[in-house]
N, C-alpha and C positions, 0 to 999 in steps of 0.2 A: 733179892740179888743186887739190888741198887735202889738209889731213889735221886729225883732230881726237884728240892726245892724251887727252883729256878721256873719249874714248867707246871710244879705240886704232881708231879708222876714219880709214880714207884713200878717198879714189876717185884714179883711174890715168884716164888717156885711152891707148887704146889704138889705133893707126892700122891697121887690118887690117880685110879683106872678109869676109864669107862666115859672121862670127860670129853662131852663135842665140842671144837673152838667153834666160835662164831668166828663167819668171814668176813675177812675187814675190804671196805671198798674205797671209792679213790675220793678224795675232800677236795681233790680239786676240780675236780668233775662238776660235784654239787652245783645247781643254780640256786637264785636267789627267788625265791613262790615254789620250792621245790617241797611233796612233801616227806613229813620226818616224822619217827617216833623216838619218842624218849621213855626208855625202863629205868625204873630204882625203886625206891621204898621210901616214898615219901611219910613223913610222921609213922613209920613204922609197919608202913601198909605196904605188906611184901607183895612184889611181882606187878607193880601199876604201871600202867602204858598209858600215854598219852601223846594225841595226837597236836603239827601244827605245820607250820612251814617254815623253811631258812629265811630269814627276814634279812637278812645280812650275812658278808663274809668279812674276813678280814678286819676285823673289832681291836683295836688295841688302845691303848691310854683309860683302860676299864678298872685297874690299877689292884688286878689280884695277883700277877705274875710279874719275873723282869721282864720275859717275852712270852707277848701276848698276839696273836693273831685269831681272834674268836671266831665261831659262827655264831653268831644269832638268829636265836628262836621265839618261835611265842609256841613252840609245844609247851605246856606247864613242866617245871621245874620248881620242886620245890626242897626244903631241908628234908636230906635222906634221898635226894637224887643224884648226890654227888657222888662219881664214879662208875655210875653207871652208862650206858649205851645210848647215842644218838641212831637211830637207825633208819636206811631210807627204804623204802617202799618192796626193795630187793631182796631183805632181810641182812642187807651188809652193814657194817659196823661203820660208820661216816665219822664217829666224834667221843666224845669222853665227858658229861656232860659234869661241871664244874661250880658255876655259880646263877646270881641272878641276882638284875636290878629291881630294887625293893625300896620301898620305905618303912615297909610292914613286915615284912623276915616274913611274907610269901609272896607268889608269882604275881606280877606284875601284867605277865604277857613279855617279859624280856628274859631270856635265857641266855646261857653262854657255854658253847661247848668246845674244845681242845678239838681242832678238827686231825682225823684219825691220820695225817702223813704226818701231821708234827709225832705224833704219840708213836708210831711205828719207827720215826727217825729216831727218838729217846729211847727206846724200848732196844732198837739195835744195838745203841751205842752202850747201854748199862751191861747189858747182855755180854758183848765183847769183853765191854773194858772196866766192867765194874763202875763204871761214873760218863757223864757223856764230856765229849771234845766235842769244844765247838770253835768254827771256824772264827778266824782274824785276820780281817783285812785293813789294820792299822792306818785307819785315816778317822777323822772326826766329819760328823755328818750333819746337816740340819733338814729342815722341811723345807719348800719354797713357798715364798708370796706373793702376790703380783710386783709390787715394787723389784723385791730381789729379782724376780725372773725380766722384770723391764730392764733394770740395771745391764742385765747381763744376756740382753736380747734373745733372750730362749722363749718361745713361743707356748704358754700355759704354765703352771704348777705345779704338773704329774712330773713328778722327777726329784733328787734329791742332792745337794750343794755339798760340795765337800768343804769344809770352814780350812781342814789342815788336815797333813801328811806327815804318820810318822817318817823320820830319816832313818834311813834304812829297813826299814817296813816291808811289808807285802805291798801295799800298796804304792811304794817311792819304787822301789825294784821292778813295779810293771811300767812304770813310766805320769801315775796320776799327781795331778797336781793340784792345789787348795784352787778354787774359782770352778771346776772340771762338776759338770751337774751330772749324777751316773740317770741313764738311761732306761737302761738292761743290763740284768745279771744271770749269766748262763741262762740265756735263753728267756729269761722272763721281766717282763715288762716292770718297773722297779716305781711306784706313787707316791712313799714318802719315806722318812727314815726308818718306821718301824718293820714295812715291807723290805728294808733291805739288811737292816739288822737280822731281822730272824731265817733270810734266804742264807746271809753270811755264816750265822750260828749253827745252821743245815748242814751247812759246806763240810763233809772230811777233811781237818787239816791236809796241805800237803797236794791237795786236789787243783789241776790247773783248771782255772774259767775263763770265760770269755766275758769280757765288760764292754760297754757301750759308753761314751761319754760326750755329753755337747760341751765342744770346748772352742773359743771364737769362731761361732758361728757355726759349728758343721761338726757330724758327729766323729768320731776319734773309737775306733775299734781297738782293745788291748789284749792279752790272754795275762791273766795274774796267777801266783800258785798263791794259795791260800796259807794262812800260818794260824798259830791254834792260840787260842784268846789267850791274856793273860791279863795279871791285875796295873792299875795303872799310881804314878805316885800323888801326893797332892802336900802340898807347901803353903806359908804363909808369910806374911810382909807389912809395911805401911812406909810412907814416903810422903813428903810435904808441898809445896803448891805453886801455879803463875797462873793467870784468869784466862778463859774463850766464854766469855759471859754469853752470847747472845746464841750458844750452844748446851748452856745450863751445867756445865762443869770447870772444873777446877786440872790442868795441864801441867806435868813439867816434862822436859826430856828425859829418856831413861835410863841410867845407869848402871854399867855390868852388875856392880852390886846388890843392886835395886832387884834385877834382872833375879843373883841367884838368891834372892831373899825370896823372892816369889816364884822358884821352882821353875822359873821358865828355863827351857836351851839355850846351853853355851851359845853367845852372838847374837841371840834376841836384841834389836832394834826398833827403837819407836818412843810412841808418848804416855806415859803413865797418866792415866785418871787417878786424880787421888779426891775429887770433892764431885758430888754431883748435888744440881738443886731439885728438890723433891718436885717440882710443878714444871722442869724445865724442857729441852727436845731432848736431851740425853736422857733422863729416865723413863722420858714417854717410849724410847724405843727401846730400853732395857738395859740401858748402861750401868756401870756398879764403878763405884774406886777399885782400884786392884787390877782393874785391866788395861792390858795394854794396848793401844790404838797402831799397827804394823802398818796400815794403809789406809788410801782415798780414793775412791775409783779407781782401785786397780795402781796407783802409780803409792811407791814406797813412802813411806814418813819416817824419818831419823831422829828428827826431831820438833822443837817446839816452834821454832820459825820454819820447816818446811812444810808443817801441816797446816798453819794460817795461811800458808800462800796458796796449798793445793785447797781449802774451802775456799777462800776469795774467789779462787778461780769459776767457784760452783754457784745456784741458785739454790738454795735452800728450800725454794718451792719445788722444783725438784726433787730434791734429795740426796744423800750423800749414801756412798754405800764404802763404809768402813769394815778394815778385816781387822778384828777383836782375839786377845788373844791372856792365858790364864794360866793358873797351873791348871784346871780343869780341862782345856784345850783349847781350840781354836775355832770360831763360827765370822760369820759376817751378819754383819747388823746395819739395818737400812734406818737412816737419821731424815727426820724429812720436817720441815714446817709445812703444816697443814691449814694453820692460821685457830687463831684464838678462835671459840664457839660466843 
């Protein structure tokens, strides 16, 4: 009836009597030392159960899906277990049981299973609409780290930075803005960007949420409707050079041109990276040519004489927290001398 590369789920229609579904239970329920069993056919050995525990929830950057939110098991899972049932102890259906990390193409003791709200969200949506919709909330996201979260006085980690805001977006129309760390979303506690990408992806277009955001200092309550994903464009460029040596790159001001050579938004303002030195603070923290530097702590840069004034102003053993910006999109990047080892 559907399949969605994206998640590796399909649903089948199957014409035949007399079949009992298994009942599916809640994956969010699950704890972590909880136990589980896993059925498949491993090496071809039909109907094998194996016992273990959720070793882990929420497993992503495992890099078999776009969107990954795993449990992890050390029930054996092995090839020929794929597709088959995570099951806990209830005899409900918890999970979808998918891969495993290996060196040796068998079990390790690490398993990975599609936990069963994601698969029942997919499974609606094929169902319905012959393909799944997934939510868009048009803003660019990153993870947080101590520095960034020191920059921006928010107190821990658990939380995730918005780099940039589509204009005219779901996200510009609820009121978010690039620097706004999200919280909560509908209700659930949000730790880092894959946790809020795949709550987003969840979302039924169209569907209003409630968002949580620390933004100077205190958190900021919003409702967003949600808008349904779509593809994004990507451009390319090159531009030539003025020194910030003892930042390990190469600066000039930017020009509109420059601007739509490189796919940015009409009125993008700032300083082009066009040279970085391989050993310098700019590439230690992830800087590339092609990007544009919009800001410095928070205060605008236009150009190439008002971002040497706004570092001057800074201690570099500190740190600079720059808002970076692409045809790929928009993040913030914490620039810091640490000192030579």
């Amino acid at each position: 009836m559907g399949a969605d590369p994206k998640t590796d789920l399909a649903v089948l229609k199957i014409d035949a009597n007399g079949l009992v579904a298994a009942p599916l239970g809640n994956s969010d329920a699950l704890q972590v030392g909880e136990w589980v069993l896993a059925v498949g056919n491993p090496f071809n050995l039909e109907q094998t159960v194996t016992a273990g525990i959720v070793s882990a929830k929420g497993r992503a950057n495992v890099g078999i899906a776009d969107y990954e939110d795993f449990l992890q098991t050390d029930a054996a899972i092995n090839p020929g277990n794929s597709g088959g049932p995570l099951v806990n102890l209830k005899g409900e259906v918890v999970g979808i049981n998918t891969a495993i990390a290996t060196n040796t193409g068998q079990s390790a003791g690490i398993g990975f299973a599609i936990p069963i709200n994601m698969a029942r969200s997919i499974k609606d949506n094929l169902i319905a609409n012959g393909r799944v919709q997934r939510g868009y909330l048009g803003v660019m996201i990153q993870d947080l780290d101590e520095d960034l979260s020191r920059s921006f006085k928010f107190d821990g980690t658990r939380g995730v930075l918005i780099g940039d805001v589509v204009p005219d977006g779901p996200g510009a129309k609820a009121g978010l803005k690039n620097g706004d760390i999200v919280v909560r979303y509908n209700g659930r506690e949000m730790d880092n960007v894959q946790h809020l990408r795949n709550a987003v992806a969840e979302t039924t277009p169209g569907k209003e949420v409630p968002i949580e955001v620390f933004r100077d200092g205190k958190i900021e309550k919003l409702t967003i409707t949600i808008g349904e994903l779509s593809g994004q464009p990507v451009a390319s460029g090159k531009a030539p050079a003025n020194d910030m040596k003892k930042l390990g790159m190469t600066l000039q001001t930017l020009t509109p041109e420059q601007a739509r050579e490189l796919g940015l938004r009409e009125g993008t303002r700032g300083v082009l990276i066009t040279e970085v030195e391989p050993d310098g603070l700019a590439a230690f923290a992830g800087l590339q040519p092609r990007q544009v530097i919009s800001s410095v702590n928070g205060n605008p840069v236009n150009d190439v004489e008002q971002f040497s004034r706004e570092v001057a102003k800074q201690d570099l053993k500190e740190g600079l927290r720059l808002h970076v910006k692409s045809a790929q999109g928009s993040r913030f990047v914490y620039l810091k001398d640490a000192g030579k080892p």
